[in-house]
N, C-alpha and C positions, 0 to 999 in steps of 0.2 A: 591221838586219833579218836577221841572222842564221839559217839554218829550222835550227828543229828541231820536232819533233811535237808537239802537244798528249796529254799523259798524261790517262787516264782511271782512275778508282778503282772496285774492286770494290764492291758493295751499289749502296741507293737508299737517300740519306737523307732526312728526311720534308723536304718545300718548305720549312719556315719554318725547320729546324737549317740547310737549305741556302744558302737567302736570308741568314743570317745568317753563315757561312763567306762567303757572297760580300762580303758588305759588309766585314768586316770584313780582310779580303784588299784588296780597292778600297781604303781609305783608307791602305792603306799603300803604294799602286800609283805608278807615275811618273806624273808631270804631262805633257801634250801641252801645245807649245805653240801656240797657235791660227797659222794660215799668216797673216792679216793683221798679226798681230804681228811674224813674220818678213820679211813683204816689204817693211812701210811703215819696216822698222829697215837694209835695204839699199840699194844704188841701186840709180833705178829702170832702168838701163840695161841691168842683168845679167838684168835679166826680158823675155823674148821671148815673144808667144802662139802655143800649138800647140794646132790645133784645140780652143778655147776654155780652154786651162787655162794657167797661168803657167808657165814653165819654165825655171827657173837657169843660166842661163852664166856662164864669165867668159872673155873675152878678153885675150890681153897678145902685145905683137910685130905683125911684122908682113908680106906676103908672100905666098909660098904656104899655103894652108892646113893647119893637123895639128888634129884630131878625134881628145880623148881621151874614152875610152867609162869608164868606173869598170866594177869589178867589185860583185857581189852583199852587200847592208850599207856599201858607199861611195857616193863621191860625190864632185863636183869638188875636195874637199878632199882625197882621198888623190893625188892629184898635183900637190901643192904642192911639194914639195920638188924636182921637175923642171921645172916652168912656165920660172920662171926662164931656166933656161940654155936651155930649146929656146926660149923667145921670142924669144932672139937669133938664131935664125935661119929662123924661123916667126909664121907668125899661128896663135897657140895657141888652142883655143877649147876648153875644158872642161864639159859638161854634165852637168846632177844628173839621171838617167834618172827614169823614172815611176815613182813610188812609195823614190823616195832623195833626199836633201839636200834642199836647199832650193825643189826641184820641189811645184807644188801637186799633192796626190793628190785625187784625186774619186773618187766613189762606185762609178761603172760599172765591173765587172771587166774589161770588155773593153778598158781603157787597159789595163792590163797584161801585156799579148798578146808574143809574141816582133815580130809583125806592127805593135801598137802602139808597142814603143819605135822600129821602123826607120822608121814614119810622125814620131815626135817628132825623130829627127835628120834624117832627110831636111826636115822642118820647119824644125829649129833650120836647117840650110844656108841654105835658100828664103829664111828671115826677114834672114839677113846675107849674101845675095848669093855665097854658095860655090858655083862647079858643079861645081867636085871638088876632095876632099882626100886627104890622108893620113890612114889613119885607124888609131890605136893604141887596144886595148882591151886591155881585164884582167880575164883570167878569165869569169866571165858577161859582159861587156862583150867579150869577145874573140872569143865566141860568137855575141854580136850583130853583129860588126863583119865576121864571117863571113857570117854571112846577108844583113847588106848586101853585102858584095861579091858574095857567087851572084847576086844579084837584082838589083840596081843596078849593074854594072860600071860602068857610064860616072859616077859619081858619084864610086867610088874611084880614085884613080892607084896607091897601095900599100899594105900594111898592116902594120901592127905588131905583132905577137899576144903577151901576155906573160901568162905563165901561165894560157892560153886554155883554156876548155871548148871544144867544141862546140857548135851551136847547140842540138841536142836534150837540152842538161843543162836548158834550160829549162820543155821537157816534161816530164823527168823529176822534178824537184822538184813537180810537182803532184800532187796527195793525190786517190785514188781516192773515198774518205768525204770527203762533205760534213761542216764544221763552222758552229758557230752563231756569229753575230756578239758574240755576249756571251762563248763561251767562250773565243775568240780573243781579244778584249779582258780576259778575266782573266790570260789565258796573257801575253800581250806586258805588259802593264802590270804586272803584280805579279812576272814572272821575267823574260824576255827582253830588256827594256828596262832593266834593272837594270845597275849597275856590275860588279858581278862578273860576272853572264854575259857583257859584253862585252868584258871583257879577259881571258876565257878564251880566246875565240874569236879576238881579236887574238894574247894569246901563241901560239896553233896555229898562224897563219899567218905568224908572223913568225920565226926561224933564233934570233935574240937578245930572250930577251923584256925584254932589263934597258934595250931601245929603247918596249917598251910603258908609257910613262908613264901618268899622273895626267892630265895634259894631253889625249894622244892619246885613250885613252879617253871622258873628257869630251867633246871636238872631236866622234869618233864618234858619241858616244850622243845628244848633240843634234840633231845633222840627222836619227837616228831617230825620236826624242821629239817629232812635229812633230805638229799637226791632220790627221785618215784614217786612220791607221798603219794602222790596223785593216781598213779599205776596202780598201790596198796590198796586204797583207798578204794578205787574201784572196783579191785578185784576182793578185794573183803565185803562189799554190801553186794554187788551187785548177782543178779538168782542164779549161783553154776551151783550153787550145795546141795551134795549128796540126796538123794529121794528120803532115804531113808537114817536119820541124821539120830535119832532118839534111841536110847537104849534101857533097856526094861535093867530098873535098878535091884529087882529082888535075883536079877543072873549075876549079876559083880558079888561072886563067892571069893572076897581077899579082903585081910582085915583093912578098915576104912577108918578114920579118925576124922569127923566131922567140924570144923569150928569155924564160929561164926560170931560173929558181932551182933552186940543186946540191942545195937540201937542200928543197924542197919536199912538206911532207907531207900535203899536203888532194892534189896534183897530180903525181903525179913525175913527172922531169926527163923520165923515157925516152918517157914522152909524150908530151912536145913533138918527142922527138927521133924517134920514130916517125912522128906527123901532119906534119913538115917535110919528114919523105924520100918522104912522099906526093903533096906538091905541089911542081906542076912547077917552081916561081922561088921556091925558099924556103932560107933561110938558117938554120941553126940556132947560136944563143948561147946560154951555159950563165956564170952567175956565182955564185960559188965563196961559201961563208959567207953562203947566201941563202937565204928562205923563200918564200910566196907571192907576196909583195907586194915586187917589186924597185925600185919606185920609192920605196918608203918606207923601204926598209932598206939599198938600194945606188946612192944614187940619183947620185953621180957615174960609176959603173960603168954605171949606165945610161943613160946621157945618151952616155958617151964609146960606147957600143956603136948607140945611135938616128942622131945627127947625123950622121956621116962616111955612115948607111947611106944616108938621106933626099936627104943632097946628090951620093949617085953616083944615086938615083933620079932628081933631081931634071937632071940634068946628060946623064942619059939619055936621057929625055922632051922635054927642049930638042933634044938630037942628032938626035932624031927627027921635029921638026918641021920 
């Protein structure tokens, strides 16, 4: 789910030349694949309910809790290649946000709220008995994991922020113009949802694109290709977010572990290194031959920069009890 705008074309063509551009655009459009098809094909354990809709986890490890948040177009599966080594020292827990991976999407726009995803992870916790974690996000996820900790402190113990927005990128991605549910579905299903645009969008955010495989791509495009895209889709740009969506970074009093990629070009680096010297307990890491996405393209660099953080957190927080 990548945004980018809907193009519109000069003139009016008459309905039936138009009806007929559509149709013929649709049949060469991606397939969605129905959500019961995905969830009766996984176990049923990864699925937890939040207020009424199916929700993706996965869990590995075991311990204190770590809460990874995906960024915008991911999903539990871009921290895969970190799971691993933080489950040795963690109960990892992975969630597909509303409207990504393997999460059901429903109709109401209103799931896809900044407000809506910190109700789905404060959920996912509540459903597996967490009353505070560490919480690492990426990017849009890092922004939410922000707004949780303004709002929820006693829920977070630290946080991880790695190539973070702010919360209010989430407002700002919403489209002043309303769009129609058909045009959006020709838009995502005949371009957006396509192999090439997605591994565009992956090469931009990756330092090396000769790591953006056939594979990766694929992986990606699927958990987008899912039943609602369309619903998500809408209910993620379009302007219901919050008034007040931004959160003053020198109030986030919990230790913060900043990291972000040298070569970053959706985010640069001096942004992280900016918003870390604003808050009070923040740490700022920088890795060198990196792009957006540091868990997918440096992901023993970042593990080795996470774990030694978590367990002076983690040894502090004991100290103090």
């Amino acid at each position: 789910m990548y945004d980018a705008g809907v193009t519109t074309t000069v003139g009016c063509p008459r309905p039936a030349a138009l009806a007929v551009a559509v149709t013929v655009l649709l049949s060469a459009c991606a397939a969605l694949t129905p959500f019961a098809e995905i969830r009766g094909s996984l176990p049923a354990e990864r699925f937890v309910e939040v207020e009424g809709r199916a929700v993706y986890v996965e869990q590995a490890g075991s311990g204190d809790a770590l809460l990874l948040v995906h960024g915008f177009g991911g999903s539990a599966y871009s921290w895969r290649r970190v799971i691993p080594a933080l489950a040795e020292h963690r109960r990892v827990v992975a969630v597909d946000l509303a409207g990504f991976g393997w999460t059901e999407r429903v109709a109401d726009p209103d799931a896809y709220t900044l407000g809506a995803q910190e109700r789905l992870l404060l959920g996912v916790l509540d459903v597996l008995g967490i009353e505070q974690a560490d919480v690492a996000g990426h990017s849009y996820g890092g922004g939410i994991a922000l707004w949780l900790a303004a709002r929820h402190p006693e829920r977070v113990r630290s946080l991880v922020l790695v190539d973070s927005t702010l919360p209010s990128y989430a407002a700002e991605r919403r489209r002043g113009a309303a769009r129609s549910h058909a045009a959006v579905s020709t838009f995502l299903r005949g371009v957006a949802l396509r192999r090439g645009f997605v591994r565009l969008a992956l090469e931009r955010a990756f330092f090396d694109d000769a790591l953006v495989t056939d594979e990766l791509v694929g992986a990606y495009l699927a958990r987008l290709r899912v039943e609602g895209v369309v619903d998500a889709y809408l209910g993620l740009t379009q302007p219901l977010e919050e008034a007040q969506a931004d959160v003053a970074l020198a109030a986030i009093n919990l230790p913060t572990l900043v990291v972000w990629g040298a070569d970053d070009e959706l985010l640069p680096a001096r942004w992280g290194e900016q918003a870390a010297g604003e808050m009070p307990r923040a740490r700022f890491v920088v890795l060198e031959r990196c792009g957006h996405v540091p868990m997918e393209e440096r992901p023993e660099a970042f593990v080795s920069a996470v774990v030694p953080y978590l367990a002076e957190v983690a040894a502090a927080t004991r100290g103090m009890s």
